[in-house]
C-alpha positions as CSV (number, residue, x, y, z in Angstrom):
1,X,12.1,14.0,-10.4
2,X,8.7,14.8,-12.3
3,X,10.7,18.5,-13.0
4,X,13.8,17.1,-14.3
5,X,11.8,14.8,-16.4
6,X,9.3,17.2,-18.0
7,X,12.1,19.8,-18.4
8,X,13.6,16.8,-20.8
9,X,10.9,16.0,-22.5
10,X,10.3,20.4,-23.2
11,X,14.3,20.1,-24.1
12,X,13.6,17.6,-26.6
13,X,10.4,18.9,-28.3
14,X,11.2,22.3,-28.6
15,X,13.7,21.8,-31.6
16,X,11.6,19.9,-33.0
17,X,8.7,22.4,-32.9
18,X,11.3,24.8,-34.4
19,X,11.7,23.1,-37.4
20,X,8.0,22.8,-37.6
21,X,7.5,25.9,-37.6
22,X,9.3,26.4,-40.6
23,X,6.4,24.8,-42.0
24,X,3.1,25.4,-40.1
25,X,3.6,28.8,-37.9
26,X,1.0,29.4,-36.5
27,X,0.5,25.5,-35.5
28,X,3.9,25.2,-33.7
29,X,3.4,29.0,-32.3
30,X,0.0,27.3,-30.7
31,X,2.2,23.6,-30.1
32,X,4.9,26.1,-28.1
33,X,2.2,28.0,-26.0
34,X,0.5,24.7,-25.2
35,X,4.1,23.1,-23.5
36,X,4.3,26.5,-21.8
37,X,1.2,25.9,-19.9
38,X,1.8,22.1,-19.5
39,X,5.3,23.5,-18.0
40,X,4.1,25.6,-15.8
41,X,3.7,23.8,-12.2
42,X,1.7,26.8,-11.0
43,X,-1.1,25.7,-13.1
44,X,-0.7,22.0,-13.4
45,X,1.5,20.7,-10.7
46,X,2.7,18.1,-12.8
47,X,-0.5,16.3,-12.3
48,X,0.0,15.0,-8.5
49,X,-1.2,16.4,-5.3
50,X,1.0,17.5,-2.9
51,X,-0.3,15.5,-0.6
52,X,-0.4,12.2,-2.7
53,X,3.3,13.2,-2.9
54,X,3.6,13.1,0.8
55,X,1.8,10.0,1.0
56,X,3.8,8.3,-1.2
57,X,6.8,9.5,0.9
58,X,5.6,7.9,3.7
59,X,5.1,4.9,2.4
60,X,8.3,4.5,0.7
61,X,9.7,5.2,4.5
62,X,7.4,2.6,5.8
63,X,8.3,0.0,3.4
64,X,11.9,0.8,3.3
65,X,13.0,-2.6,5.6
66,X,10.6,-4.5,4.2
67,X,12.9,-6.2,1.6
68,X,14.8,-7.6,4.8
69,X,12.1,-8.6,6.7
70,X,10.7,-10.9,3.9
71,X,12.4,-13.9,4.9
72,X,10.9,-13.7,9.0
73,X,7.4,-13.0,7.3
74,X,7.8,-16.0,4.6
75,X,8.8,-18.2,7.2
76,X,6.0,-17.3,9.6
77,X,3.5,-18.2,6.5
78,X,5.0,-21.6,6.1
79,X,4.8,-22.1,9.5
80,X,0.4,-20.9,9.6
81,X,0.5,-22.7,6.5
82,X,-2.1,-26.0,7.8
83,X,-3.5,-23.5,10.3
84,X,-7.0,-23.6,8.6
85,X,-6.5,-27.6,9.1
86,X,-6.1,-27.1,12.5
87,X,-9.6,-24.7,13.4
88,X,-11.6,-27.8,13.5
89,X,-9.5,-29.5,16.2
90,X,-9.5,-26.4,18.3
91,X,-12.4,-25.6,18.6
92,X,-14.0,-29.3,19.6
93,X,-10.7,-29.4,22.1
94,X,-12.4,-25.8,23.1
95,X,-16.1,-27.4,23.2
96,X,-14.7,-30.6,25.5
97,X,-12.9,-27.8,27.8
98,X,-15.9,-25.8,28.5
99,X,-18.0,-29.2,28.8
100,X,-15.4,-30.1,31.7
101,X,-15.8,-26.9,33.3
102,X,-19.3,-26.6,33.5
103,X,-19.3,-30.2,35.1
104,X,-16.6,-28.8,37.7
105,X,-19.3,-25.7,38.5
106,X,-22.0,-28.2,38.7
107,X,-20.2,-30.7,41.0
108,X,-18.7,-27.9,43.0
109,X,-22.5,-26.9,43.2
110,X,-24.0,-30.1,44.3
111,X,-21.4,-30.6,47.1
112,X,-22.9,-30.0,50.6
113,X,-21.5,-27.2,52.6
114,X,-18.1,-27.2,54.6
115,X,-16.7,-30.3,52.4
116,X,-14.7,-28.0,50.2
């Protein structure tokens, strides 16, 4: 896509550096060997890495479903939405839980052998 793009871009400026030339030569002769360079993926390789390509690539494979799996992941956010609410009432439910299990180990402790 980058080549098909540049090569439009050369196909439009090119006439145009023609009929400058008419004018300024040696300016459009320097304009001309200037898009040769710029064209040349040999030297520039239109500006991204091949492996930024690749990358990209894989993450427009990655994110290919995502458009149909907004719906399940909007919904799951409505559903969290007061979880933050919630943090404070588990964790003192989680404090009274371990509270009543250390009083289980410690009456389990204090009972005299052969009784449990």
């Amino acid at each position: 896509m980058l080549a098909e793009a540049q090569g439009e871009f050369l196909d439009q400026v090119r006439p145009a550096l023609a009929e400058f030339s008419k004018t300024a030569p040696e300016l459009a002769s320097l304009l001309n060997t200037l898009l040769d360079e710029l064209a040349d993926p040999r030297i520039h390789g239109f500006g991204i890495s091949p492996d930024a390509i690749e990358l990209f690539s894989s993450a427009a494979r990655s994110l290919g479903s995502f458009e149909d799996n907004v719906h399940v992941l909007a919904h799951a956010a409505d559903k969290l939405g007061g979880l933050e609410d919630k943090a404070a009432g588990l964790l003192n439910a989680a404090r009274r839980l371990e509270g009543a299990a250390l009083a289980i180990q410690s009456a389990i402790a204090d009972m005299p052998r052969g009784r449990w």
